[in-house]
C-alpha positions in Angstrom: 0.0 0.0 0.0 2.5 2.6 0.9 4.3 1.7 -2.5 1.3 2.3 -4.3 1.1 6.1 -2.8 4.8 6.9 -3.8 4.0 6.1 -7.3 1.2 8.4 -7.6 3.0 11.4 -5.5 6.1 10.8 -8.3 3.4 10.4 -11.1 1.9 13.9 -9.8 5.3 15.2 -9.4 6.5 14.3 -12.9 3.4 16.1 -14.4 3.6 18.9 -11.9 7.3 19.4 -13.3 6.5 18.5 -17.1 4.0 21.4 -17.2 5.9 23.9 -15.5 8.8 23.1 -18.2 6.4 23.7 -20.9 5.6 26.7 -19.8 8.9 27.7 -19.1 9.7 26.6 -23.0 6.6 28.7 -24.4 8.0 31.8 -22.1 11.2 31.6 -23.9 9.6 31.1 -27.0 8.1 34.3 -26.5 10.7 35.9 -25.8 12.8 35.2 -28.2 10.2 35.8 -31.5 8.3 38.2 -29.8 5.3 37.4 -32.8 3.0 40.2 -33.6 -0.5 39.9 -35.2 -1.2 40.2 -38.8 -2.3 44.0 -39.8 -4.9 44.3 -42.2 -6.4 47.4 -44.4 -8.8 48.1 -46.7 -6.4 49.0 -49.7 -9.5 49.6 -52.0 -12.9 48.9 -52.4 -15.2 49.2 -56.0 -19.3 48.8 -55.8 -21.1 48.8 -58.6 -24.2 47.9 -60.0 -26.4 48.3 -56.6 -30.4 48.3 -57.3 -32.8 47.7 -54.5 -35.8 45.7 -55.7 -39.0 45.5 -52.9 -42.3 43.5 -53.8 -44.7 42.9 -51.6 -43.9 39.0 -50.6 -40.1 39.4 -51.0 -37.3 41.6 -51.8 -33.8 41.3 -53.7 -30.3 43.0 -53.7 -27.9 43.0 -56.7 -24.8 44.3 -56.7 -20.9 43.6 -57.6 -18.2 44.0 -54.7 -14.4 44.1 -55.5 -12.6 44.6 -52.3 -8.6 44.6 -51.9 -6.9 44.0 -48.3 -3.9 44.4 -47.2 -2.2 42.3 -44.8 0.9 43.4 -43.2 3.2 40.5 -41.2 4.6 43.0 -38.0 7.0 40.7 -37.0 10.1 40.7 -38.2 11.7 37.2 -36.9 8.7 35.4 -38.0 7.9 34.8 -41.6 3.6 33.9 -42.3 3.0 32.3 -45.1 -0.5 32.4 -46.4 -1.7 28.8 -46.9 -5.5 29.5 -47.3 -7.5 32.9 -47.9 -11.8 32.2 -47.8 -13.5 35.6 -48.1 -17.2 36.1 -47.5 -19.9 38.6 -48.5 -21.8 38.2 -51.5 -19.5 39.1 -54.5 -21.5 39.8 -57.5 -24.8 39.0 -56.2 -27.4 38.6 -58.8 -30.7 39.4 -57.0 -30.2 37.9 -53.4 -33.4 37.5 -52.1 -33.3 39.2 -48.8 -35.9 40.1 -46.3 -38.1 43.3 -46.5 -36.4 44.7 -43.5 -32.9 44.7 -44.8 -33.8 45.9 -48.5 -35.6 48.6 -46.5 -32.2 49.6 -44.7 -30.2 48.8 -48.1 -32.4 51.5 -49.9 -32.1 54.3 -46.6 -28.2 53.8 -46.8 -28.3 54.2 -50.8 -30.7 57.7 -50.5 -28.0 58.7 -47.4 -25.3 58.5 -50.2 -23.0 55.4 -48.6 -23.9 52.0 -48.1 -22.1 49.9 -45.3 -20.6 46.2 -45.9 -19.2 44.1 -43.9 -16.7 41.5 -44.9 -15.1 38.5 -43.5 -12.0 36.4 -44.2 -11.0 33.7 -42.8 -7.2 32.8 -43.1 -5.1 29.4 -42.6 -1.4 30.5 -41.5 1.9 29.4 -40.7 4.0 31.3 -38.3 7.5 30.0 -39.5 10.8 30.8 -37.5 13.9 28.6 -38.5 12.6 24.9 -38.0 10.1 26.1 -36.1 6.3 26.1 -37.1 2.9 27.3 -35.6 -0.4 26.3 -38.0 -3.4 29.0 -36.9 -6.8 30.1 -38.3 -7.2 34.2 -37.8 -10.2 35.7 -39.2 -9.8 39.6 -40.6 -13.4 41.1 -40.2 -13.6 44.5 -42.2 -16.7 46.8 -42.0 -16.4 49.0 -45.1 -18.5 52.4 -46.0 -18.5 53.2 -49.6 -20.2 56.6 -50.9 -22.2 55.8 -53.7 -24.1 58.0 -56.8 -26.2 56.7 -59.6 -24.7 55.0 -62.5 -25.5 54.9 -66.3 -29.2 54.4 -66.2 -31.9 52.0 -64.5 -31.6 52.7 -60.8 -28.4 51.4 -60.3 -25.9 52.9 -58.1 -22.1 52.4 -57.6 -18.6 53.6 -55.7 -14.9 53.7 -55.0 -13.1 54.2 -51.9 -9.4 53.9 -52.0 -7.2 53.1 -48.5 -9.5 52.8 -45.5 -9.8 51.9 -41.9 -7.9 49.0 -40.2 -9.9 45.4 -39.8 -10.3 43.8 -36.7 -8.2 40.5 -36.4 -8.9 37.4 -34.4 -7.1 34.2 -33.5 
């Protein structure tokens, strides 16, 4: 019996000092790369083609959305290298149906002279230093406000903004 509790207090013992060596490896770590989080910008951002269609039942939005980011690796010991970029928001939508409320808002926002998107993109990474390697997902979430005027002809309304605000980033 009493040999039985000495192997569990050096079982405990060995984890105890296992995790206190990991944590004094990821402190050095740390330390020594010092990583930064990606930066990311709104370099540029075209709309065109908005219309605003509301029937009774239902309602659609149409538009096309070119947006360019800009990420910027702060970190100078670290190379990223980009191994997946998935961007959402609906890229050259041709008549989303959409509920009355939010064609509604769509149309207030296009009469107020700038409509407000909001885009997200997720990214797959690796954090590289020497041998090495850290795999993560960020997302980059970018809330964009493009003024807008009519185009051509038929109701249909477009954009430009060039550099704009800073995107959130999240790991």
């Amino acid at each position: 019996m009493c040999c039985m509790g000495r192997c569990v207090r050096k079982c405990i013992e060995g984890i105890f000092g296992l995790v206190i060596s990991a944590g004094i490896v990821v402190l050095i770590y740390w330390a020594i790369f010092q990583p930064r989080q990606i930066r990311a910008t709104v370099a540029s951002a075209a709309l065109s083609n908005l219309t605003v269609s509301i029937t009774s039942p239902s309602a659609a939005v149409s538009y096309a959305l070119a947006v360019n980011l800009t990420l910027y690796n702060p970190s100078t010991r670290v190379n990223i290298y980009y191994d997946a970029v998935d961007a959402r928001a609906p890229f050259d939508g041709r008549g989303v149906a959409v509920d009355g409320g939010v064609a509604g808002e769509v149309e207030k926002e296009v009469k107020a002279a700038t409509v407000r998107f909001e885009v997200d993109v997720d990214l797959r990474v690796r954090y590289v230093f020497r041998i090495f390697k850290l795999r993560q997902k960020p997302r980059v979430r970018c809330w964009i406000s493009v003024p807008v005027k009519a185009e051509g002809g038929g109701g249909a309304v477009g954009g430009v903004i060039g550099s704009g605000d800073r995107c959130s980033v999240k790991y």
